[in-house]
N, C-alpha and C positions, 0 to 999 in steps of 0.2 A: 606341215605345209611345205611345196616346194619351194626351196632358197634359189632355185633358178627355171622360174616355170619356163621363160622363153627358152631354154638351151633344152629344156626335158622335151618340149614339146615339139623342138626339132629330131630329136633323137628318134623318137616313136613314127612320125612320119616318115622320114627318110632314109630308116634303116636299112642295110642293102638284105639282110637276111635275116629270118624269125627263128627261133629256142624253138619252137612250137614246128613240128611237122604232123600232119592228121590224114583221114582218111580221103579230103578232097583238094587240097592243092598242096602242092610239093616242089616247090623253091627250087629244090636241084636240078626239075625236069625242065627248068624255062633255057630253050635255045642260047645259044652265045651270042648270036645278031643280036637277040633284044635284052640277053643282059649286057651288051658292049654299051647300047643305049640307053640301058636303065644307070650303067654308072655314070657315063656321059652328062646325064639329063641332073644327077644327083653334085657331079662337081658345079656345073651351072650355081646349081639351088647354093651350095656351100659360096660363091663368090656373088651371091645375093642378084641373078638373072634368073630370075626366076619362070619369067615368059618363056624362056628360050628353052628353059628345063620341063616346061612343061611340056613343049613343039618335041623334045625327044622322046621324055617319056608316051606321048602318044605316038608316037611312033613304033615305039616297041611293044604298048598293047597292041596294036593294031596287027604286029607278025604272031602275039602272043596272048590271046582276047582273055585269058583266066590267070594273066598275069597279077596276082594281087597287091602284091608290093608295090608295083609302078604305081597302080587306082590308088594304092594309100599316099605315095608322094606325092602324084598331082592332087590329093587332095590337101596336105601340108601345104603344098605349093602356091595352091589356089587363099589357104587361109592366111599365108603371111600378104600376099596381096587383097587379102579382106571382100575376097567375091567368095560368099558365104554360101551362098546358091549352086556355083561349081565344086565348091570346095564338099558341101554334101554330096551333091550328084556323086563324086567319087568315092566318097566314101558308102554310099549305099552299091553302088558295083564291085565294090572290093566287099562288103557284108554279102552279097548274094554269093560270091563264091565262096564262100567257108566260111561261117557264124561265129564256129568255134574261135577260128584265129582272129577271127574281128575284135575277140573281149576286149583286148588292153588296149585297141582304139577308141572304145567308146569314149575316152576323156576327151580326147579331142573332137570326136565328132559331136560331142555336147556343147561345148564349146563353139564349136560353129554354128549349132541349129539356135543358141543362145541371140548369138549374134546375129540370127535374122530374124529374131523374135519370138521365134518358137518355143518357150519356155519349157512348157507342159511335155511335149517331143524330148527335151533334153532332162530333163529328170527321170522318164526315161531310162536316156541312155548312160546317165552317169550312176543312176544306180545300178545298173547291169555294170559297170566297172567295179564298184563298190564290192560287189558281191562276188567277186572272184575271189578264190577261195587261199590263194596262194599271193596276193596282194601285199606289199609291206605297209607298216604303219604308216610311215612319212605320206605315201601316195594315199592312202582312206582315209585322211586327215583333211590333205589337200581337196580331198572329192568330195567329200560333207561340206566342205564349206563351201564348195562351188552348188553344191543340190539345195544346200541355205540359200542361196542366192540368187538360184533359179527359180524354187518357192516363193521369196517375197516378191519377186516380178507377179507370178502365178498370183497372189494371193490380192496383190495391191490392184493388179487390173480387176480382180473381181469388187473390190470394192467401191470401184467407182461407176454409175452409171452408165447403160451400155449408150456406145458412142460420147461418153464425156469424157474418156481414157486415151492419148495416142502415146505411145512410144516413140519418139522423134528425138534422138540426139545428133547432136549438129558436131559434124568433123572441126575439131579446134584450127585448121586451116597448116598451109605450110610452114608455119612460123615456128611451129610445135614439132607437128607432125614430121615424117622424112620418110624415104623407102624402105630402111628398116624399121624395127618392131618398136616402137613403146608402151610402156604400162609402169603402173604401180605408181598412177599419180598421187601427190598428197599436195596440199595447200597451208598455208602460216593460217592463223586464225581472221587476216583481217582482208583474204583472198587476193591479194596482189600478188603472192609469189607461189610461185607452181611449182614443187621439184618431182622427178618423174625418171624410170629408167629408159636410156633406149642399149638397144644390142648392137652395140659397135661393130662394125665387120661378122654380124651375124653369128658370132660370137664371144664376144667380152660382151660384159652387161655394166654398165655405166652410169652416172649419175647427171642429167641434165636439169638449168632451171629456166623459168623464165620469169619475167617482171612484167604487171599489166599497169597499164595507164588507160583509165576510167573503161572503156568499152573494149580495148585491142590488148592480144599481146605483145610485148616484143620477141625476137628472134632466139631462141633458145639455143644458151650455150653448156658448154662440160662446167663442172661445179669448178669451181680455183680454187687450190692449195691442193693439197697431199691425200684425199679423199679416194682419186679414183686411182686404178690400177692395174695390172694386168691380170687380175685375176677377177672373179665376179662381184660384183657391190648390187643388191636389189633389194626389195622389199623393205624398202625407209617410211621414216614417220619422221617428220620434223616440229620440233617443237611448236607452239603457236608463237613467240617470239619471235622465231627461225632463226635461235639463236647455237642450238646443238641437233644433232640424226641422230638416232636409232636405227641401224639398218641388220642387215643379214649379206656377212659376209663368207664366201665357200672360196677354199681350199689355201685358204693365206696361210703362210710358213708358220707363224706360234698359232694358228688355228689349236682348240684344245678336239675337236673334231671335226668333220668334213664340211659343217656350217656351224658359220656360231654369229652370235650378238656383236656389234663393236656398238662406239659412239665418236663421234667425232664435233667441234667445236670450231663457230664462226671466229675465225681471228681477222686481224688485219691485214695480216697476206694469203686470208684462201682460211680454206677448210681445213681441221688440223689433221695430222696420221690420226686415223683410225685407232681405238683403242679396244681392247678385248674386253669384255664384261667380264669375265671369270666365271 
């Protein structure tokens, strides 16, 4: 599974250029106007403006209509601002022009049909990632479990009678939520405390929590002590105590390799350093 879905999933969108050259679009032929604005539009996206990156990158399709790279940013673009509906639209205009080069999008574009409920749509298109032939482990690991996941959606709305099913999840509000990314929420067993990552500067991934009192949350802060860092911390499990994490930490200096297990330990001043599992 990925140790940093949020930073992969920027990577694949907002690439400025593809490994893949084929028989119908060719990266090197897009004018310099609109790649001046396709980088333009990409620093935007990196300092987390992402409207404004969107306003260039349309821009430079607009001089460059078979630009595919730009469709695939604005459609990155469009998914960190979680308008799921734009965010496909793009992504199905960057698939009409070269299929081929579409494959390694399909995660993401699963991902968004996900998120607007399209389930059956996104199994799909995550098993067309799947089945790329040249695929590494880590990523078809990650993809199964996300096509798991897409299935018991598929499988539980059939099992309820029609019209006695809705899908309705309610945005956890500001208190939670923020302009950047969060995910990888987890709960204590007696659901007051919420810890969860968000993507700091749209790039560090960090450990936030919050505390609830009977119906509301409160304000969600960075965990205290020694826990977070400048390198990435995601994909936690907190015990039901919430008294030690289990998390997935990538690219820490005694890392035994590019991600690995640690744990860390509520004290009385904060969370302890991290420890490595071995």
């Amino acid at each position: 599974m990925f140790a940093n879905p949020g930073k992969y999933l920027l990577l694949l969108s907002f690439s400025l250029l593809s490994l893949f050259v084929n028989a119908q679009y060719f990266p090197e032929k897009i004018g310099k106007k609109a790649m001046n604005l396709y980088r333009q539009g990409l620093e935007k996206a990196t300092d987390g403006n992402f409207k404004e990156g969107i306003q260039l990158l349309d821009n430079a399709v607009k001089l460059e209509p078979k630009f595919m790279d730009a469709y695939l940013s604005i459609a990155g673009m469009y998914s960190e601002l979680k308008n799921y509906p734009a965010s496909i639209d793009n992504y199905l205009k960057a698939k009409a022009i070269d299929p081929d080069y579409f494959k390694d999008y399909n995660l993401p574009y699963s991902i968004n049909l996900a998120g607007q409920g399209e389930f059956e749509k996104a199994i799909v298109a995550i098993t067309d990632f799947i089945n790329i032939p040249t695929l590494n482990e880590k990523s078809r690991l990650a993809a199964e479990y996300r096509r798991k996941s897409f299935q018991f959606a598929v499988d539980y709305a059939k099992q309820k009678p029609l019209g006695d099913y809705k899908f309705e999840p309610k945005n956890l509000g500001d208190k939670i939520n923020s302009k950047v990314s969060e995910y990888f929420p987890t709960l204590t067993i007696d659901g007051k405390e919420l810890v969860f990552t968000r993507r700091v500067g749209n790039t560090n991934e960090d450990f936030y929590s919050a505390s609830r009192n009977d119906t509301t949350w409160n304000t969600a802060t960075a965990l205290s002590g020694k826990i977070n860092s400048p390198s990435n911390e995601g994909a936690q499990n907190i015990s039901q105590d919430g008294q030690w994490l289990i998390f997935t930490g990538c690219n820490f200096p005694e890392g035994l390799g590019s991600c690995d297990l640690y744990i860390s330990y509520l004290t009385n001043n904060g969370w302890s350093t991290p420890e490595n599992l071995g």
